[in-house]
N, C-alpha and C positions, 0 to 999 in steps of 0.2 A: 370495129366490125359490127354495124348496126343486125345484123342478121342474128345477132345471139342474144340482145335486149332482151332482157326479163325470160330466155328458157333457164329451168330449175334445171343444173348440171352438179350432179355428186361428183367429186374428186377423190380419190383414196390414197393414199400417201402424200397428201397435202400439207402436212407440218415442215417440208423442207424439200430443199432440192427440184426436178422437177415440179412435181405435183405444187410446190409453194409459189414458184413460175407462173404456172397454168391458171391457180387462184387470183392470180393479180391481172393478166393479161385477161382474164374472163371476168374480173371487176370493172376493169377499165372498159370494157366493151357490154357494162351493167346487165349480165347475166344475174342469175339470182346465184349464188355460191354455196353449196352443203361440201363443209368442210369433213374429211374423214382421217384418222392417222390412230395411235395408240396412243399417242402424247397427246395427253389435254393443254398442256403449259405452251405449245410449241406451236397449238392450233389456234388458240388462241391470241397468239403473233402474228400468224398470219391474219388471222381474222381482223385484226387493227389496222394490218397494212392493208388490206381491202376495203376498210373505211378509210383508208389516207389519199386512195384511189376513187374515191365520189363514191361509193357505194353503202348506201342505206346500212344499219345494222337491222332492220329489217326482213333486208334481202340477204343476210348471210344466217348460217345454221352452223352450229360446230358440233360434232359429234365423235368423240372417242371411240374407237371400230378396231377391233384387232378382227382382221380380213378373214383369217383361219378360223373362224368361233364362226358357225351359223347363227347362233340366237343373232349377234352383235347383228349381223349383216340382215336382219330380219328386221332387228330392231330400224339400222339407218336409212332403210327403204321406207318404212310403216311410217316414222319421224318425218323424212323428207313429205311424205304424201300428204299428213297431218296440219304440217306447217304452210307447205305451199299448193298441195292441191293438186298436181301433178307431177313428174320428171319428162324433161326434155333430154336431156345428155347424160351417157355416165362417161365418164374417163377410170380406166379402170388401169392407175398406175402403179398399187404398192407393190414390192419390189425387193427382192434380197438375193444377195450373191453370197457361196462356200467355196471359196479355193479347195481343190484337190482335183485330178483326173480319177477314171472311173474305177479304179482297184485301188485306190485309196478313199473314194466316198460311199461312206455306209448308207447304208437303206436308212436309216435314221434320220442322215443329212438329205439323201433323194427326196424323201416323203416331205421333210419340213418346208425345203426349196418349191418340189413340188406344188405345196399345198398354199404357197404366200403366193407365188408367180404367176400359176395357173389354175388352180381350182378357185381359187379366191376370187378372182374374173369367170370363171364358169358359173361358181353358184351365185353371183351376185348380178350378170347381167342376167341368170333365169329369173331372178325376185324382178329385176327392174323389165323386163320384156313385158309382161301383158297393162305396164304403164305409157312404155315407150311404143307402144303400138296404137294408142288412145292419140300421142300428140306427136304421129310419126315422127320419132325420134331417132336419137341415135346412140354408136357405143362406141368410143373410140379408148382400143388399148394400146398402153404403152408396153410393148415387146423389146427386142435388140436385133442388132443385126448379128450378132451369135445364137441368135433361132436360126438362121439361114448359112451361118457359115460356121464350123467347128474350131472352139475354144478350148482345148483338153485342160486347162490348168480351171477350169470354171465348167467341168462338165454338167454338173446336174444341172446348173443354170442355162448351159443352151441346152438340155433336155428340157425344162419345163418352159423354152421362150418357145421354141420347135413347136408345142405343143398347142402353146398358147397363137401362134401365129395359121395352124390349121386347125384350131376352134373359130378365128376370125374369118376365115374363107368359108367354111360351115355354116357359123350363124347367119352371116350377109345371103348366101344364098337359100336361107332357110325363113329368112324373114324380109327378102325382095317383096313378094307378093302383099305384103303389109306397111312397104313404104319404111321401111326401117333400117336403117345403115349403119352396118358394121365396119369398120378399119382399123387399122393398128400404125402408130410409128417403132420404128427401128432403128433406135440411137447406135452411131457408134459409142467410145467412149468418151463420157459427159462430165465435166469436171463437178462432181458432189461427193458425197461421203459415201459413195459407193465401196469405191476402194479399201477405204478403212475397214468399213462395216465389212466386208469379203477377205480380211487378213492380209492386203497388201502392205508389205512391211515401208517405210519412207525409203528404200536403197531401191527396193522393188518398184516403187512408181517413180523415181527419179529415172530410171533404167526405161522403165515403159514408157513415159512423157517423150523420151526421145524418138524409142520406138515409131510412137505414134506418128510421128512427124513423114515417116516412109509409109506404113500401112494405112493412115489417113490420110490420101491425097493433098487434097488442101492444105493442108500443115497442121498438126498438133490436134490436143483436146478441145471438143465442145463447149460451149454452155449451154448449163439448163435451156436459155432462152429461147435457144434455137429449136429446144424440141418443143418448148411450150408453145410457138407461135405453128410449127405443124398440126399438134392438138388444136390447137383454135381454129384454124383452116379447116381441119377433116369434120370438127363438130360443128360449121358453117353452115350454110345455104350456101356458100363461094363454092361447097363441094356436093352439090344436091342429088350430083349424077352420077358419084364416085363412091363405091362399095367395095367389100372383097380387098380390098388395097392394102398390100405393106409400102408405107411411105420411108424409105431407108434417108434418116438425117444424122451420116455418118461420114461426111467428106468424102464418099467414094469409094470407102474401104469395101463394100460388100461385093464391089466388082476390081477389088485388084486380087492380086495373083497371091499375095502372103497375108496370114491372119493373125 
């Protein structure tokens, strides 16, 4: 997709899964890549396979970010600018799930979910906005489509997607007048180490993988890839007229009947 050649695009949860998706499909389409995750070992994977993809070591950044720490997120802005001189994209994917419904998740789990899902995308597109308004830019998050339809066994997670998805209709129309575009996609569910990481036991996703096969239209779980190439459409020029938008790449589940 020649429309993203050489824009500076941060990634945040880029050591795996989506986010390591999104780094390769934005290599191959030679964006410049600022890799972000907690894992420096894991970033630094990616980062090879984006050289395996034609992309310059040059044009890649890798930066260790735990999303929840302001200095961190101070720091991968201030770096990114340093290096390259502006931001074009942020993709603002990192991402964590806690099984339990609402009288069994403590304010401890809300806050932490809370604070990786959705604040972590609040205060870091505020750092990246008066950049991305320099090279009208854009901000594309990764949300779910359990912002928009209710998960009880994964509540605080669709409370901070919820949240995160009416901060993206917010910013977009808060930053139209500056040429600057906000979006989100809306995964159903995505085969990565979601599951694990959110305490889905192996009987439990074996149970669910079928599941899925009726509440995701299409049949069965995703892949990453399918949501990284939505990311790369919304941070396009293919999408230059398109703001405010949840892109739901869920097989259809957000409009059937059971969730």
């Amino acid at each position: 997709m020649a429309s993203l050649k050489d824009k500076v695009t941060i990634i945040t949860g880029a050591s795996s899964g989506i986010g390591e998706k999104t780094a390769l499909l934005f290599a191959e389409s030679k964006a410049k890549v600022v890799l972000a995750s907690r894992t420096l070992e894991n970033l630094e994977k990616v980062a090879s396979l984006c050289r395996s993809k034609g992309l310059s070591k040059n044009d890649i950044l890798v930066i260790p970010c735990d999303v929840t720490n302001d200095d961190n997120l101070k720091t991968l802005v201030d770096e990114t600018v340093k290096k390259f001189g502006r931001i074009d994209v942020l993709v603002n994917n990192a991402g964590k799930g806690n099984m339990g419904n609402v009288m069994a998740t403590s304010e401890a789990t809300l806050d932490e979910t809370m604070n990786t899902n959705f604040k972590s995308s609040y205060n870091l597109s505020r750092l990246c906005v008066p950049h991305l308004i320099k090279t009208q830019g854009c901000i594309v998050n990764v949300s779910s489509v359990l912002g928009q339809r209710a998960g009880p066994h994964l509540s605080a997670y669709c409370i901070a997607k919820a949240a995160l998805d009416m901060f993206t209709r917010l910013l977009a129309l808060e930053l139209a007048p500056q040429k600057v575009r906000v979006n989100s996609v809306n995964p159903g569910f995505i085969m990565t180490s979601f599951a694990d990481n959110a305490g889905y036991t192996n009987d439990m996703q074996a149970k669910y993988l079928e599941r899925l096969k009726v509440i995701q239209p299409l049949g069965g779980a995703g892949k990453p890839e399918d949501v990284a190439k939505a990311i790369r459409f919304l941070a396009s020029d293919e999408a230059s007229f398109t703001t405010g938008h949840l892109l739901f790449v869920d097989s259809g589940r957000h409009g059937a009947i059971s969730s």
